[in-house]
C-alpha positions as a printed Julia matrix, in Angstrom:
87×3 Matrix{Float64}:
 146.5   50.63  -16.41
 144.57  47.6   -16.82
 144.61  46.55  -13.66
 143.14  50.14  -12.54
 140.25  50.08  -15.22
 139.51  46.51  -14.32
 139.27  47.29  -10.2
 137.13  50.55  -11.0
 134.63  48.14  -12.78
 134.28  45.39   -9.81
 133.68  48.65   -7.57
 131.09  49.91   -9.78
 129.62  46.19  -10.18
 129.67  45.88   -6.37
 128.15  48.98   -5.97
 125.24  48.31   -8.34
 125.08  44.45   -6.82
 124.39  46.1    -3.15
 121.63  48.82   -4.47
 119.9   45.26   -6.13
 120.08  43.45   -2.98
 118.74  46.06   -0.88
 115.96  47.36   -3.06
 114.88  43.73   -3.22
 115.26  42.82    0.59
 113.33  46.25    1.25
 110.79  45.16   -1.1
 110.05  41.6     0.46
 110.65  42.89    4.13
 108.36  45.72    3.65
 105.69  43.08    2.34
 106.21  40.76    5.0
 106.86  42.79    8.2
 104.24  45.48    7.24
 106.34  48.35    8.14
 108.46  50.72    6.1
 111.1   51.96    8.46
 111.05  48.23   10.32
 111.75  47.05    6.56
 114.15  49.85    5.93
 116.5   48.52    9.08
 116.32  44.79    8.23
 117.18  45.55    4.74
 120.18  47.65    6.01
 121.19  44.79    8.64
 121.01  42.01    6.19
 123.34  44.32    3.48
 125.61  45.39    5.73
 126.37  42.0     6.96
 126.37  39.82    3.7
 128.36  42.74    1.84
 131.05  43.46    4.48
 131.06  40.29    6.55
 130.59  37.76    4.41
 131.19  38.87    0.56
 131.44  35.11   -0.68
 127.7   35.14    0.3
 126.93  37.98   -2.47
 128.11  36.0    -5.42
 125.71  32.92   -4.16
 122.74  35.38   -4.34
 124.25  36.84   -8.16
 124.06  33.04   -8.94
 120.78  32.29   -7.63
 119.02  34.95   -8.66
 120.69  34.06  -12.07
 119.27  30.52  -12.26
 115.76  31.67  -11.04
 115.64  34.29  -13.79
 117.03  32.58  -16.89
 117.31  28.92  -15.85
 114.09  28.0   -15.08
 113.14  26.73  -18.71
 116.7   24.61  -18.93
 116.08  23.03  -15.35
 112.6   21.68  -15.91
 114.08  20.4   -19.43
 116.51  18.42  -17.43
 113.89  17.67  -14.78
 114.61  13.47  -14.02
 110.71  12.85  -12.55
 108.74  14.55  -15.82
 106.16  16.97  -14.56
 105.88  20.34  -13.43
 107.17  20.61  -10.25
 109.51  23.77  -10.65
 106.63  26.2   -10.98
């Protein structure tokens, strides 16, 4: 029973993950290529390949989206050279 409640969450959670990822590579490709539907197949390309060829790649991008969000603050307190050179 567990074990059934505990696999529909990860599918849920993956489903929500690849929504994220695509809304936010559609949102930099359309910036960058200047073209909706040219931004709509990138974003579709890069998905489909990091979320059903390479899956490991998916919890990188959870991570480093993480550490950009709410580590910011704790890595330029641990900063070794002083200054500001994070932001």
């Amino acid at each position: 029973m567990k074990l059934v409640l505990l696999e529909g969450l990860l599918d849920s959670l993956w489903i929500v993950l690849t929504l994220f990822l695509f809304v936010w590579i559609y949102g930099w490709a359309k910036e960058n290529l200047g073209s909706a539907k040219l931004a709509i197949l990138f974003a579709l390309i890069v998905v489909y390949l990091t979320f059903y060829s390479y899956p490991f790649l998916v919890w990188l991008l959870v991570i480093f989206f993480l550490i950009q969000t709410f580590g910011k603050e704790f890595i330029s307190q641990i900063n070794p050279y002083g200054g500001d050179q994070l932001r």
